[in-house]
N, C-alpha and C positions, 0 to 999 in steps of 0.2 A: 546427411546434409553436407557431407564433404565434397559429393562433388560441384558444390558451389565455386569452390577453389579449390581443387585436387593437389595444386603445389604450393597453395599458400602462396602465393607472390605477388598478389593483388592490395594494393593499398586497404586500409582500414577502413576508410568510409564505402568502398567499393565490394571489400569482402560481407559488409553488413547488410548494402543493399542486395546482394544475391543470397545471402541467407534469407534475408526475410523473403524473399520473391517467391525462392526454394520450398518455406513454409506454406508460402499461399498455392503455387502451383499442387503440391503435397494437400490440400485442404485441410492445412495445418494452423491458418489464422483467419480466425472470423471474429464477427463482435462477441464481448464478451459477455454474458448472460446478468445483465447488474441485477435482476429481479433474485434471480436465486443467490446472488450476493446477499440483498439486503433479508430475504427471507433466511437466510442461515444465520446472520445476526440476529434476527428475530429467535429464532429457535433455539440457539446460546440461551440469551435473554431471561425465557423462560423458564430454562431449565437450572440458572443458575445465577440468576439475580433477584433481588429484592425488588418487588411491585413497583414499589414509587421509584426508584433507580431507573426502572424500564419504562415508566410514561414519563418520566422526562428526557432519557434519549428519544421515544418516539414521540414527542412532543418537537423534537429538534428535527428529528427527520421528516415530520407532517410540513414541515415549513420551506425545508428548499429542495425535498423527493421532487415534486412535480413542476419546478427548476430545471430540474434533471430532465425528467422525462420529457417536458416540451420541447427543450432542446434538442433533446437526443432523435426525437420522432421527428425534426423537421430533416432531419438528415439522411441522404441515399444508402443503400447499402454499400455499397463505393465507398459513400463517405466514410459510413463507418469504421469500413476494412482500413482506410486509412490514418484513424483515428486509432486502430491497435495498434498498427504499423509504427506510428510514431512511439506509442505504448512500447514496444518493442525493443523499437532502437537506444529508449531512452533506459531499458531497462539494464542494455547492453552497456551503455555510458556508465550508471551507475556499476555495473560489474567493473569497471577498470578505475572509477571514482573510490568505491571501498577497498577493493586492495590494498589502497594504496593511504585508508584511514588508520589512525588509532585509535579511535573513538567507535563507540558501540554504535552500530547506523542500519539503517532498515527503511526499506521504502511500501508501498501498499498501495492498495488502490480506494477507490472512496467509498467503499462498502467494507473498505479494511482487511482485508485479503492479502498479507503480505508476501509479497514476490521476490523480494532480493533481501538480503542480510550479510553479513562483514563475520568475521571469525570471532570477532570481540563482542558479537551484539549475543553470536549463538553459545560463546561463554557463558555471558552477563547473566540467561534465562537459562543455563544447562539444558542444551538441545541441540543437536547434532546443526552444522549450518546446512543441509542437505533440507531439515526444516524448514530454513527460512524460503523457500522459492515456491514460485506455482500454488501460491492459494493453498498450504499444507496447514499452516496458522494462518489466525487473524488478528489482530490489532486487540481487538476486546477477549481475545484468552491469554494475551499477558501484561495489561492492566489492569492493577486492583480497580473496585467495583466504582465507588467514589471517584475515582479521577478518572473513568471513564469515562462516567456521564461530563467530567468538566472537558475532557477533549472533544466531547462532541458538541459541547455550547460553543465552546471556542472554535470548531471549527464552520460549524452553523454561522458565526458573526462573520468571518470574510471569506468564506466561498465565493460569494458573487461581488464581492468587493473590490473592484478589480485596482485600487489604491493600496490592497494587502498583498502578502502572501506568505507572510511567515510569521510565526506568533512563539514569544519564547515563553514558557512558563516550567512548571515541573508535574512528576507523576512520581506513582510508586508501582514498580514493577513486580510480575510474578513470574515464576516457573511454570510452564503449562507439563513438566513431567512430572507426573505422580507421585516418581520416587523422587524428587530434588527431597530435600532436607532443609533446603535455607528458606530466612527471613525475607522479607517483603524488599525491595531495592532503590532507596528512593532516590531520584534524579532531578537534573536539572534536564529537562526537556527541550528540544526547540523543533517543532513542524515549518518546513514547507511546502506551500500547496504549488503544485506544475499545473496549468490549464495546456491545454490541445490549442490546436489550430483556431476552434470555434470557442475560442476561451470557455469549455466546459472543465473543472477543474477534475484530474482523470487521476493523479498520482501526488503522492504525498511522502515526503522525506523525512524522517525523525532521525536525531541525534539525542544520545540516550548518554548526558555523563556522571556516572555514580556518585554522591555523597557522602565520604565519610562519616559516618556517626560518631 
């Protein structure tokens, strides 16, 4: 992808748009597969939650999936491309937005696929921050079981609410490494939801700040 800018001397907003261009000419950005998104949360689910925990997240997702889906089908593949593309760019902002946090932060996408992470977030859950990118984790492998299903009421209630977008409440966190050692981490949480061009709400911000005990 370098030789998008071979000397680097291209303004910022200039060297993004030829990276991402770089990507699509390369057949490197297409839409992103939300069904096997949502069916890998499923398949967590099953293998590692309690019954009634998993039909009230799928009781949440029965309600604004096909939200999603009518939206998403009215739109061209063009469209779509364009709709990661922005996905992209924004994921790039947030690369020079956490740098530059101290606070544990992490962004995902609405099947909870997180894609970006800060040094302090890949601390907070002992995991390399090389974890945090590209759908490696997901949002519900390191939220305890309980306050997963309440993120996902919460976020059920203003998804399409286009008077919201940010809801502060709290969580308790886990380690998704096997060997961590520590206790559960509870936080003060705060989400916000980003919508696209066609206000489909595509990306999701979380700031994660510890709680002393």
């Amino acid at each position: 992808m370098t030789a998008a800018d071979p000397a680097g001397t291209d303004p910022p907003e200039e060297r993004m748009n030829k990276l991402l261009k770089a990507k699509y000419d390369a057949g490197l950005l297409k839409p992103f597969n939300y069904v096997k998104g949502y069916a890998r949360l499923n398949q967590y689910m099953e293998k590692n939650m309690q019954q009634i925990s998993r039909q009230k997240i799928l009781r949440q997702l029965d309600k604004f999936r096909p939200k999603f889906r009518e939206r998403m089908q009215s739109l061209t593949d063009i469209e779509l491309i364009l709709v990661e593309m922005w996905f992209e760019r924004s994921l790039m902002e947030y690369d020079r937005v956490f740098a530059s946090m101290a606070i544990p932060a992490c962004c995902w996408r609405r099947t909870g696929e997180i894609f970006r992470g800060n040094n302090e977030m890949a601390k907070l859950i002992d995991v390399p921050v090389e974890g945090l990118r590209d759908g490696k984790l997901a949002i519900h492998e390191i939220i305890v079981e309980d306050q997963l299903v309440s993120y996902w009421e919460k976020f059920g209630a203003i998804a399409f609410d286009n008077t919201q977008k940010a809801m502060l409440t709290s969580c308790t966190l886990k380690s998704p490494n096997p060997n961590s050692t520590g206790d559960g981490i509870t936080c003060c949480f705060s989400f916000t939801i980003r919508r696209d061009n066609h206000n489909i709400p595509s990306l999701i911000v979380g700031n994660f700040l510890p709680i002393d005990k």
